[in-house]
C-alpha positions in Angstrom: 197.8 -1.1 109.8 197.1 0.9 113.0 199.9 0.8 115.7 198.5 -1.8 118.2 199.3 0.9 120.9 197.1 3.6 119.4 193.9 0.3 119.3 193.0 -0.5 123.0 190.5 -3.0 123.0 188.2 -3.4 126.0 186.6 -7.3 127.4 183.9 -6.4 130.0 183.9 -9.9 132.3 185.8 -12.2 132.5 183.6 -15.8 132.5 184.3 -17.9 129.8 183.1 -15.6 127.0 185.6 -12.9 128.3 188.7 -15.3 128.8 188.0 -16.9 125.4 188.4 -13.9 123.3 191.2 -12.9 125.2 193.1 -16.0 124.1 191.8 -15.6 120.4 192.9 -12.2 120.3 196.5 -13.6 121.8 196.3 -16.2 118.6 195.9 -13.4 116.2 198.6 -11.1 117.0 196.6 -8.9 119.3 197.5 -8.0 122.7 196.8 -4.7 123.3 193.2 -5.9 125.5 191.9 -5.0 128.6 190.0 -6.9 130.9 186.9 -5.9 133.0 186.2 -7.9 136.0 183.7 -6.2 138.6 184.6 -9.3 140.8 187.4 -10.3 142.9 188.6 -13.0 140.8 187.4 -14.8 137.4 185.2 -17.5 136.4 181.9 -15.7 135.8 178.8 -18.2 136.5 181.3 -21.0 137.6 183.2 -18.4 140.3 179.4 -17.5 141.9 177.6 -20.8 142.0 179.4 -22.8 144.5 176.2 -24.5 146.3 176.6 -28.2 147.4 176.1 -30.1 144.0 176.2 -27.5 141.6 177.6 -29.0 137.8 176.8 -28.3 134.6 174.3 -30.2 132.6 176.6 -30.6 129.6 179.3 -33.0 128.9 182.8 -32.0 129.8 184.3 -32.9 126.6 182.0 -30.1 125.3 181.4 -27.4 127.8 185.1 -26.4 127.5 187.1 -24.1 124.9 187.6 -25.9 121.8 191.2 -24.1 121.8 191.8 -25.1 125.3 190.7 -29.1 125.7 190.9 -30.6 128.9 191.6 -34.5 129.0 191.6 -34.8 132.6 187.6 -34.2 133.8 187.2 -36.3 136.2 183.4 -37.1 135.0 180.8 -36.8 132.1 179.7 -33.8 133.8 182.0 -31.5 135.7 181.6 -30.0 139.1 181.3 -26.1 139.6 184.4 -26.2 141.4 186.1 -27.9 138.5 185.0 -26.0 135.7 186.3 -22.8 137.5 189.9 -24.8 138.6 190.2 -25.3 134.4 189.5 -21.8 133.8 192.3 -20.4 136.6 194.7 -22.8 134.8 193.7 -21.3 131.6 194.0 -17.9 132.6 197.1 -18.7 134.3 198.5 -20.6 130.9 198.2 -17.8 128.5 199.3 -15.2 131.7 195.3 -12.9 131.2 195.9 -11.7 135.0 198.4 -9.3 132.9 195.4 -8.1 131.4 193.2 -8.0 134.0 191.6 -5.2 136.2 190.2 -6.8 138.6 187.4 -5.7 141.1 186.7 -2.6 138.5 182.7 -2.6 137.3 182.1 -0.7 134.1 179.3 1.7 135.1 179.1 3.5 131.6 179.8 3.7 127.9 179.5 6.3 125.6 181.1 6.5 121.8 182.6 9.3 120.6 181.8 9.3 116.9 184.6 11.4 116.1 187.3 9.8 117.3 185.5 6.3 116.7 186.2 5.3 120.4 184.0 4.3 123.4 184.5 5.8 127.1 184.8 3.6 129.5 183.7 4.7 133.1 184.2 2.5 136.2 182.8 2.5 139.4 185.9 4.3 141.1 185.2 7.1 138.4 188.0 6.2 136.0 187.3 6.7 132.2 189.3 4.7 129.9 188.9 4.7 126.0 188.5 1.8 124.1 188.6 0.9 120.2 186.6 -1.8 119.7 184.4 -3.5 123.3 183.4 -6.9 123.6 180.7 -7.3 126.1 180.7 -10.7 128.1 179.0 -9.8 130.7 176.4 -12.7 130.5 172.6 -12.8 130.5 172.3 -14.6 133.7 174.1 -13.1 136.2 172.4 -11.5 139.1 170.4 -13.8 141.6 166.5 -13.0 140.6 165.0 -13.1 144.3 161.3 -14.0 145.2 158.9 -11.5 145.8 157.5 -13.5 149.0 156.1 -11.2 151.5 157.3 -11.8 154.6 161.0 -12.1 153.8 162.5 -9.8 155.9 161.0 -11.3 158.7 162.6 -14.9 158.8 165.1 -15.3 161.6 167.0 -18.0 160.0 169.6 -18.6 157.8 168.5 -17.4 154.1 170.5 -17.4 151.0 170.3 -17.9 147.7 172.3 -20.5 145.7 174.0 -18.1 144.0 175.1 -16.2 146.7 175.9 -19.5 149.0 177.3 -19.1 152.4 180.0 -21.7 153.5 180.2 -20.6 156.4 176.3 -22.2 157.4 176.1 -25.2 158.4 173.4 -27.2 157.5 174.0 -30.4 159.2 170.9 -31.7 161.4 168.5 -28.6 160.5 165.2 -28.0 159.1 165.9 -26.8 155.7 163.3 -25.3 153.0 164.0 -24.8 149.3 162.4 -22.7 147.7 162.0 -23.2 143.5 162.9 -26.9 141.4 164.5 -25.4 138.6 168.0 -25.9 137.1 170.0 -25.2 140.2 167.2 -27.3 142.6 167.6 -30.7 140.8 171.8 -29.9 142.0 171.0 -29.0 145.3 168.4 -31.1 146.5 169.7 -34.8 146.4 173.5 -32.8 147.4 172.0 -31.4 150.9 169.2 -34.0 151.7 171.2 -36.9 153.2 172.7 -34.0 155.8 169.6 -32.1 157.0 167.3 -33.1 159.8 164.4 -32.3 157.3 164.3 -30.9 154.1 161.1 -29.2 152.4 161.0 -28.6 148.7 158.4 -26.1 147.4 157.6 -26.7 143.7 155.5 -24.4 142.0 155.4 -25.8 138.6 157.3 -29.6 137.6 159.7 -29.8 135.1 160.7 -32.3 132.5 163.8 -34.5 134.2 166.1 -36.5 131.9 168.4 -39.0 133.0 172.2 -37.4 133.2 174.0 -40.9 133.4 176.7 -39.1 135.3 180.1 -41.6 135.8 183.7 -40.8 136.6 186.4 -41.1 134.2 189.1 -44.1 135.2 192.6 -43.0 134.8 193.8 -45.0 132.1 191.3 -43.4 129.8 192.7 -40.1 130.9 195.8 -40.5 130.0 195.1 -42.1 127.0 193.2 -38.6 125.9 196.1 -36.8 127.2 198.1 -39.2 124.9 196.2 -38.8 121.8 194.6 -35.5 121.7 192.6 -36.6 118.6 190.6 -39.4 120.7 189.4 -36.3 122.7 188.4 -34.5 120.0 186.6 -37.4 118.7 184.9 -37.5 121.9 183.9 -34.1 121.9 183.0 -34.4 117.8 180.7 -37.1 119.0 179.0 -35.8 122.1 178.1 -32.5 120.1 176.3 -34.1 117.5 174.4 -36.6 119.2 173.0 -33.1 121.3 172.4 -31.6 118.0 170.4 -34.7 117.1 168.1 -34.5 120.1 168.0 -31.1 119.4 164.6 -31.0 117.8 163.3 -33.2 120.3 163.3 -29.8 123.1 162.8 -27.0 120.6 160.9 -28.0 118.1 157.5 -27.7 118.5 156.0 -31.3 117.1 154.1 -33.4 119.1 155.6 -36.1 117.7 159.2 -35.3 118.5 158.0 -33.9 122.2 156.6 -37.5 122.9 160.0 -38.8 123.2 161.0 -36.5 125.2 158.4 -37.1 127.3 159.3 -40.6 127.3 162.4 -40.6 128.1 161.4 -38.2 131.2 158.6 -40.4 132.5 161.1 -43.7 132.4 163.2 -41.3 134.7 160.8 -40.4 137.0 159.5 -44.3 137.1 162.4 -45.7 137.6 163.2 -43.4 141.0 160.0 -42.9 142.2 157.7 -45.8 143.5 154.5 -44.1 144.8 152.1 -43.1 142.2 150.5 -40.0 143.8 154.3 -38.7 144.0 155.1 -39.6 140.5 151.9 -37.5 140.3 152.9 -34.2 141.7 156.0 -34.4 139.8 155.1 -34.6 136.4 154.7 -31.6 134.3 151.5 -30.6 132.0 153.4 -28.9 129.4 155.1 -29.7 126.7 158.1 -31.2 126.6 161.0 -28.1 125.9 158.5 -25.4 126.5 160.4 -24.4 130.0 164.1 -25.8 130.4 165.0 -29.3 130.5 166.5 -30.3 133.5 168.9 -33.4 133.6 169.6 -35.9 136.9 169.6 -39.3 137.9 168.9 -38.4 141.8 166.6 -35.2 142.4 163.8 -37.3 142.0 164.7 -40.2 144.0 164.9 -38.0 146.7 161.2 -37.6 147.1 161.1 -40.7 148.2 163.1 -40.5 151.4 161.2 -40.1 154.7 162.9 -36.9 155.4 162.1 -35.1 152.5 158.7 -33.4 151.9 157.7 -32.0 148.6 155.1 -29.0 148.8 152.8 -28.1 145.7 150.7 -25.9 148.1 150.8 -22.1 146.7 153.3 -19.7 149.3 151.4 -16.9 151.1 154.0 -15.6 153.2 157.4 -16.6 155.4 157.0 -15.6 158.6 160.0 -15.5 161.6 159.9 -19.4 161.8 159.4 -20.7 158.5 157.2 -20.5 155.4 153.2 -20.5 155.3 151.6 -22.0 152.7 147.8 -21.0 151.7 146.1 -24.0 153.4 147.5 -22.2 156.7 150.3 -24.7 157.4 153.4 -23.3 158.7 156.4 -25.3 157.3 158.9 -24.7 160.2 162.6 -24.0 158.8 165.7 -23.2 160.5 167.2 -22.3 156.8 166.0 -21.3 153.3 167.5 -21.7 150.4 166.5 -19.7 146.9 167.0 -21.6 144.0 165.0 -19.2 142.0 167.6 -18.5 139.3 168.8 -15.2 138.0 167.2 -12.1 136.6 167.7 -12.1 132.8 170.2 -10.1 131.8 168.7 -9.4 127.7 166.1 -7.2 129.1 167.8 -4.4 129.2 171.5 -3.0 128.8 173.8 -4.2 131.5 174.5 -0.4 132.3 174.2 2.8 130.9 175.3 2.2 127.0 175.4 5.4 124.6 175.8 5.0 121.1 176.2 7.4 118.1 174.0 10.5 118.6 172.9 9.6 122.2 171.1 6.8 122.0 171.1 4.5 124.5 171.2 0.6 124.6 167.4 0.8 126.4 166.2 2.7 123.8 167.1 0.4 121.3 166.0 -2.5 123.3 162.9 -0.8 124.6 160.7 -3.0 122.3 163.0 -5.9 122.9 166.3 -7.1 123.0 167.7 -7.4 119.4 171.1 -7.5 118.1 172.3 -9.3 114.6 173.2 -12.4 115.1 173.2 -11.3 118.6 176.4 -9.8 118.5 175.9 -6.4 117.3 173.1 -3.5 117.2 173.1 -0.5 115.1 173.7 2.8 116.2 176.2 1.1 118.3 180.0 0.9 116.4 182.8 -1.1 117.2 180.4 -3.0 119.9 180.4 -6.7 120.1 177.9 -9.0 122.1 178.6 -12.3 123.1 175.9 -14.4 124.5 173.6 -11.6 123.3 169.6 -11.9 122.3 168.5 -14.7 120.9 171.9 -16.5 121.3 170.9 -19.4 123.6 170.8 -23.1 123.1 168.0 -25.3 124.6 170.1 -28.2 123.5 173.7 -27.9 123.7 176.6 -26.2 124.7 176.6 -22.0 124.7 180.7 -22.1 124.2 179.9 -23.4 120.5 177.8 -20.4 119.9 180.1 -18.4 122.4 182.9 -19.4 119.8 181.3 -18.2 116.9 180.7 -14.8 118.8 184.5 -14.1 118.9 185.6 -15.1 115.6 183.3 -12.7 114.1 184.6 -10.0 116.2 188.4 -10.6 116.1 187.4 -10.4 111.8 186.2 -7.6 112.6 188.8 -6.1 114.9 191.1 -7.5 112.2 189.5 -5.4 109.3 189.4 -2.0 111.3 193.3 -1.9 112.7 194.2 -3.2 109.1 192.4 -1.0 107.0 192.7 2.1 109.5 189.2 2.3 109.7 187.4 4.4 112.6 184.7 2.2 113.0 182.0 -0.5 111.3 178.2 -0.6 112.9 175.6 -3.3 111.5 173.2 -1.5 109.2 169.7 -1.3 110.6 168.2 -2.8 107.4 170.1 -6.0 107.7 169.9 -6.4 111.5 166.0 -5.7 111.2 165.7 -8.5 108.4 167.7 -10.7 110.9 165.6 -10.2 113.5 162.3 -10.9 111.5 163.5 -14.0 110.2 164.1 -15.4 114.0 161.1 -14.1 115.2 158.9 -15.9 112.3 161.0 -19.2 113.3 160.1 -18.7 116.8 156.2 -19.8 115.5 157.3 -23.1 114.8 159.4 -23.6 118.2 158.0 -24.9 121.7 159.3 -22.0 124.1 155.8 -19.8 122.9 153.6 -22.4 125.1 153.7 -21.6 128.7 155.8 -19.5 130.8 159.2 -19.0 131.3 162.0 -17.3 131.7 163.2 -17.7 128.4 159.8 -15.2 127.4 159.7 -11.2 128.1 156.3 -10.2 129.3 155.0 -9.8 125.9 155.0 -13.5 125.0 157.9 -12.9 122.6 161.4 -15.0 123.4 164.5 -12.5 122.8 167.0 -15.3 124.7 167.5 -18.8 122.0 168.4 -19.6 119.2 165.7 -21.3 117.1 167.4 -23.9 115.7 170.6 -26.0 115.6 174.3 -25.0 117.0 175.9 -26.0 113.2 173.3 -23.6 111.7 174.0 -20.4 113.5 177.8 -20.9 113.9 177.7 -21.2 109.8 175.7 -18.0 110.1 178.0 -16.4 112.4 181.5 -16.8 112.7 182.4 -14.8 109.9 182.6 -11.2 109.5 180.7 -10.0 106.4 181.8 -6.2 105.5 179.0 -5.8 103.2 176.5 -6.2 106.4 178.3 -3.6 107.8 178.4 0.5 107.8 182.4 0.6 106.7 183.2 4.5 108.8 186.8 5.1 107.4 
């Protein structure tokens, strides 16, 4: 075995992915980590998106480390600000800030295939080797703005929900939002009942299912923090019955997209009254195809008197507000982006330089692909989480997330115990990999209209096609015979 002060391991971010792997590494003897944070403080999505309303779509019970359940949630679906509040008590459990650098952005990475280590360069212009990396920088991560002419030229208030200023007050003002997608359905019903007026432009409708959002009462609270095992159970339970529906967004079947559709349209009638409304909001694609959104209010809130919705195409924002193409000027005192992020599979994160010079973006130039979505050949000792073609349409990413890092502390495990210098996935199985995924991709519903899970090609290098189960069983286990063993 390899002194563990001659293996430095590097985690680039420090969201979930990042402070989960640094806790497994902890619970298999392995502390000789560093962590990469280019921001001030942790949390990853969950530190940046602090908008009025913004929660995650998936159950608590399930959108939290399995390692690291959380009995006290205070509802089905947790707030932004309570997501991040349990990972700052998790960091601060298993004392990571000891591991941390903070404010430090990896800028580049380069292997040195004789000494089997990568070179780490930060934005101060610090290099610092590392044995093995594990990349959890996320693919969504940087706010993807609107190319609207006329930006520059507004003289209100602008921001984007991911970037959202406290300091604005929105109280009594004209207010515009700009996009309905994930973050929209959030921030809409949160800011309406506090504007003067609020104007929602919609581009394209999306598929709504009802959240059924309630608070947890105390006793049942403590009676999880009790008996661990009922929270498990709950957690057991609310994973499988998403791995149920599962087919029901992915899979492309008209049969199994009807429900969907059903359950969405019951939605929509039951908060919205006027016809020609329900109208406007009802999508023409198939159910799954673009991301389904969950609420039991952003609809509803069409139907105030103060709240307009806008299908009319923008041409420009001018100084006072946004123009549409029938010449209207919608007058706004603030605008809000909720036009989500720029995907972060499209190419590498920053400058990545594998064995014999080859970069990340050469690699990826036809594509993000990695095996499993974890690791890419010509790239040693490198380990994706959240990579291509790791994204669930259904369910929670922590279970794949999970998968991610006990295939890499294997890994890790293998190389310090064996002395090796470094393992790299062969190109033959990673190709085969990749073939496989994209011949399922056929029989998914994501190929039918446009989104952001698609490149520009048509093809989708972002989900999984298929179920959670199916591609942790695929995943969380380290297979050397996959892998170029470099002793």
């Amino acid at each position: 075995m390899q002194d563990e002060s001659d293996f430095p391991i590097a985690i680039i971010g420090a969201g979930f992915a990042g402070i989960g792997a640094a806790i497994q590494l902890l619970q298999a003897g392995i502390d000789s980590f560093t962590i990469f944070e280019r921001a001030g403080e942790v949390g990853g999505t969950w530190r940046d998106n602090t908008y009025p309303g913004a929660a995650c779509d998936v159950p608590s019970h399930v959108y939290s480390l399995s390692f690291e359940q959380n009995p006290n949630w205070s509802q089905r679906y947790a707030t932004s600000g309570e997501i991040q509040a349990y990972l700052l008590d998790v960091v601060a459990k298993w004392d990571l800030r000891a591991h941390m650098r903070l404010d430090t952005e990896i800028v580049e990475a380069r292997f040195d295939e004789d000494a089997g280590a990568w070179h780490l360069k930060t934005g101060f212009g610090d290099q610092f080797s590392a044995r093995v990396v594990i990349a959890g920088v996320g693919g969504l991560v940087d706010p993807a703005y609107p190319e609207i002419p006329g930006m520059s030229e507004f003289e209100g208030e602008m921001m984007h929900t991911a970037r959202w200023n406290h300091e604005v007050d929105l109280s009594g003002k004209q207010v515009s939002v700009i996009g309905t997608g994930a973050s929209a359905v959030q921030v809409v019903p949160a800011i309406a009942p506090i504007v003067a007026f609020l104007t929602v432009f919609q581009r394209t409708p999306a598929w709504v299912v009802a959240k059924f959002d309630a608070f947890y009462p105390k006793w049942l609270k403590k009676l999880l923090a009790r008996f661990p095992f009922l929270l498990r159970a709950s957690r057991f339970v609310k994973y499988w019955v998403s791995e149920i529906r599962g087919p029901i967004v992915f899979y492309n079947s008209k049969l199994l997209s009807l429900i969907g559709v059903l359950l969405s349209k019951w939605n929509l009638r039951r908060q919205v009254k006027d016809p020609e409304l329900r109208k406007k909001l009802t999508p023409t694609f198939q159910f799954g195809c673009k991301r389904v959104l969950v609420s039991d209010d952003y609809w509803a809130t069409f139907e105030r008197s103060d709240v307009e919705l806008v299908t009319d195409t923008i041409e420009r924002i001018e100084a006072k507000g946004v123009r549409t193409k029938d010449g209207r000027l919608h007058e706004a005192d603030a605008i809000v982006l909720a036009t989500g992020f720029k995907l972060g599979l499209v190419t590498a994160p920053f400058p990545i330089i594998g064995r014999e010079g080859k970069t990340l973006d050469d690699a990826w130039s036809g594509g993000a692909v990695a095996y499993k979505g974890m690791t890419v050949a010509g790239f040693p000792n490198w380990f994706i989480l959240m990579g291509p073609n790791t994204g669930p349409g259904h369910t929670s990413v922590l279970v794949y997330t999970e998968a991610q890092i006990a295939h890499a502390i294997e890994a890790i495990q293998r190389i310090r115990n064996e002395g090796l210098k470094y393992v790299e996935i062969r190109q033959d199985v990673q190709d085969r990999y990749n073939e496989g995924i994209q011949k399922r991709m056929k029989h998914m519903v994501w190929g039918g209209c446009k989104s952001w899970y698609l490149n520009p090609d048509g093809s989708n290098h972002s989900l999984y096609p298929g179920f959670a189960a199916e591609y942790v069983l695929r995943a969380r286990h380290f297979k050397p015979a996959e892998y170029e063993i470099v002793k």
